[in-house]
N, C-alpha and C positions, 0 to 999 in steps of 0.2 A: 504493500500500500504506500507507504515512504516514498519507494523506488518510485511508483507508478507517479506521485505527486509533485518531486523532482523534476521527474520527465516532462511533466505537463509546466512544470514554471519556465523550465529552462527554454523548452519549446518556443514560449512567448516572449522570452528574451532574447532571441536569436531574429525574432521578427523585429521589422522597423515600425518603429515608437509610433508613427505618422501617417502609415500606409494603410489603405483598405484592400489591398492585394498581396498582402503577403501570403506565400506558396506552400508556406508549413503549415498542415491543419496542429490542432493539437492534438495529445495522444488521445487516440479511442477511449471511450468510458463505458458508451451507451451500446445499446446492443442496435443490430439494424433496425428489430421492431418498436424499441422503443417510442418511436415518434407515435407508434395505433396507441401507445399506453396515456401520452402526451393530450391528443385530441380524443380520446375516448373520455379521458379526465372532463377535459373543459365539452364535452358534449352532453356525458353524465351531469356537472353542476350546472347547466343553462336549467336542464328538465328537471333535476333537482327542483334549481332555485324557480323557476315557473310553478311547480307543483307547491311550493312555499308561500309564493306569492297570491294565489288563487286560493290555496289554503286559508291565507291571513284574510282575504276580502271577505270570504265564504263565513267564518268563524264570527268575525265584527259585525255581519250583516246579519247571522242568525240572534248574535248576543243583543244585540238590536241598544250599542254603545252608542250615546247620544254625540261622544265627542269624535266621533270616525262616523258618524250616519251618511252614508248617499244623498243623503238630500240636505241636511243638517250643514255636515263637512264631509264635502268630496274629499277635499285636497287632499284634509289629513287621512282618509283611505286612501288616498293613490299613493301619498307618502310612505304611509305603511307599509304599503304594498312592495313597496319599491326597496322598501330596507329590508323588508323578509329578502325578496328574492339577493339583492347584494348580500348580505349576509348568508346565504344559504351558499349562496353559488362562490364565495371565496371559502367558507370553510370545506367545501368537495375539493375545490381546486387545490387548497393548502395540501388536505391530507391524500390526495392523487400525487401529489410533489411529493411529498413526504416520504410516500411510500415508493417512490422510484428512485431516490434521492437512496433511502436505507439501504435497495435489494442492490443497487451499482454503489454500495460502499463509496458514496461520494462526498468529499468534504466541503465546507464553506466555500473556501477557493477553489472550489472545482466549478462552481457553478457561479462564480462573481462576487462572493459576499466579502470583499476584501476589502483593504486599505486603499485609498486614490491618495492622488496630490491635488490639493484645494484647485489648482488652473483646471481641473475638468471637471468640478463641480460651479465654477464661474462660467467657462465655456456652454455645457447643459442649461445653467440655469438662464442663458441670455436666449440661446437657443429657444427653450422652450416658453420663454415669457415671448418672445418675436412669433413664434407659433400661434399662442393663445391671442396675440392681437387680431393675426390674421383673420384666425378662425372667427372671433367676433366681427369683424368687421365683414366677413363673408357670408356670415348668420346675419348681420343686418341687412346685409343686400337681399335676401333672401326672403326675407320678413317683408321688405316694402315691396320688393319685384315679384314674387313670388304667393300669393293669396292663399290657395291653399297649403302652403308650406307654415302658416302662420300659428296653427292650432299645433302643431307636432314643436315647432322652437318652440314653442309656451309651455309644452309638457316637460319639454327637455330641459327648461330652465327653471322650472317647481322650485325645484328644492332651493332655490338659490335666493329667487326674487319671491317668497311667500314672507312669512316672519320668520325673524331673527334665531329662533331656539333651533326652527327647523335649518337653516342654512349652517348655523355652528354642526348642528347634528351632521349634518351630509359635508361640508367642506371641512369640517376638523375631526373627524371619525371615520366616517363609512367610506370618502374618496381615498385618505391614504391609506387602506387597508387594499382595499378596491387598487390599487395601482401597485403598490408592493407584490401583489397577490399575478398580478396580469403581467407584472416587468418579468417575474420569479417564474410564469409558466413559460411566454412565449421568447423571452431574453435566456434568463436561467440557463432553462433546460431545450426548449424548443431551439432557438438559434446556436446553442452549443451544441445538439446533434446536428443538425445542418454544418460547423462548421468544421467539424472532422469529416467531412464527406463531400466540401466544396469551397469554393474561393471566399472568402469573405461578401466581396460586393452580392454573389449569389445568397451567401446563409442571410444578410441583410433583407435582401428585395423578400425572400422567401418568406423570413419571419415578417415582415411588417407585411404581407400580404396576407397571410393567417393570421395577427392578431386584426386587420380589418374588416373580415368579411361577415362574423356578425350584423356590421350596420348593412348591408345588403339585404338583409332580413326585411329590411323597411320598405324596400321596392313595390312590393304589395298594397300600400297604404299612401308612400309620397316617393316616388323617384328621386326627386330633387332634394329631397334630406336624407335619403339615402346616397348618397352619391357625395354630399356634403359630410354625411361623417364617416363616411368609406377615408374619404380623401384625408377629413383628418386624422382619421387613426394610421393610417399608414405614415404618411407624414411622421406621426407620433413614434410610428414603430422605426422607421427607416434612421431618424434621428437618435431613439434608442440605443440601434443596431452598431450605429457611426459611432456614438460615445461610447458604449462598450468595445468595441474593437479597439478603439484608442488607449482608453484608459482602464482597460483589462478588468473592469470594475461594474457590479450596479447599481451602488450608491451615489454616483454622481446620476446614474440615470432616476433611479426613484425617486432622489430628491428633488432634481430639478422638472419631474413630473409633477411632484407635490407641488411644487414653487407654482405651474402651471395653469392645475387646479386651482389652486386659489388665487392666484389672479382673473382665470375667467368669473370665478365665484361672487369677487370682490368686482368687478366689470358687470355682473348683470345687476348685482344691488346697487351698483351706481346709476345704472342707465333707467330705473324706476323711476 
């Protein structure tokens, strides 16, 4: 195990500090199948965390709670709703990790959880506030030009722009859970099997294409806010992808995810 951990540091230090093409994967960990164990995980907590969420409305609606009532307060059912299913769907996905993490005998620094040097957690976090502008300012265009796209940003920004307990609840709880949990499946583990089996710029494109396609989900209901968070979560992944690879690390990436976060969080209670 030692040997095998050596192997893998040394690996990274032979590559150049700078590059997204470096030619040495690192040492193997995972098995080939591992990747069906990866999205089995995150396929199993979506139906989970649905079956959670449909659970929570089903329960408040029979309890017939004056402060979550459909009629009374929507909100606070769709909120509820919403934290059953995020909570439901990080704790599957945690212990999916978990349990891949134990059976490949893999350490901290196998999977990112290491030390950085502060310039790639300043790099990320400029990165991903310039992200979060964009992305608002493309969700406004969207809201004016865009009509039926207006009901779906209003649902998507709930948690943000309602009251204050609930915003703390969803921006200082449930998103950095929610992003630790997403960096750790499809960074972690997902773009480190891709990058023993492929050039970096590929495990990149790869991973930030699978942590996107969820929002594709949406096509059904609004194309154009599908396609709008398609673009940002890849965006989201592909910048991941870049700062991990740089900085060998996903601390600079979850933080400056979290930085993100609440800056869009703090951008939608402003724009009230």
């Amino acid at each position: 195990m030692a040997e095998e951990g050596l192997a893998y540091t040394s690996t990274f230090k032979q590559a150049p500090q700078m590059s997204l093409s470096a030619s040495v994967p690192p040492s193997p960990r995972f098995n080939k199948t591992d990747i069906v164990w990866i999205l089995g995980t995150v396929a199993a907590a979506v139906l989970i965390g649905l079956a959670a969420r449909f659970s929570t409305v089903a329960a408040l609606v029979m309890t017939g709670a004056p402060w979550a009532s459909p009629d009374a307060n929507p909100v606070n059912l769709y909120l509820l709703s919403n934290l059953a299913f995020a909570l439901a769907f990080s704790l599957i996905s945690i212990l999916g990790a978990l349990c891949l993490i134990r059976r490949r005998s893999l350490s901290r620094h196998d999977i990112g959880l290491r030390a950085s040097q502060p310039i790639w957690y300043a790099v990320g976090g400029v990165a991903f506030l310039v992200l979060s502008v964009t992305n608002s300012a493309a969700g406004y265009w969207l809201n004016e030009h865009v009509p039926t796209a207006r009901r779906f940003l209003g649902l998507l920004a709930l948690p943000y722009s309602c009251s204050l307990i609930w915003a703390a609840v969803f921006g200082l709880c449930v998103q950095p859970i929610w992003i630790f949990v997403h960096e750790l499946v499809w960074r972690g583990l997902a773009y480190r099997w891709l990058r023993e089996r492929s050039t970096a710029v590929v495990a990149i494109i790869v991973s930030a294409s699978l942590s996107a396609w969820p929002s594709l989900l949406y096509i059904g209901q609004n194309s154009a806010v599908a396609a709008y968070l398609a673009s940002f979560y890849f965006l989201m992944g592909a910048i991941s992808g870049i700062l991990l690879q740089m900085s060998k690390s996903l601390w600079p990436v979850i933080s400056a995810a979290i930085v993100a976060g609440l800056a869009l969080a703090t951008l939608h209670r402003l724009a009230l």
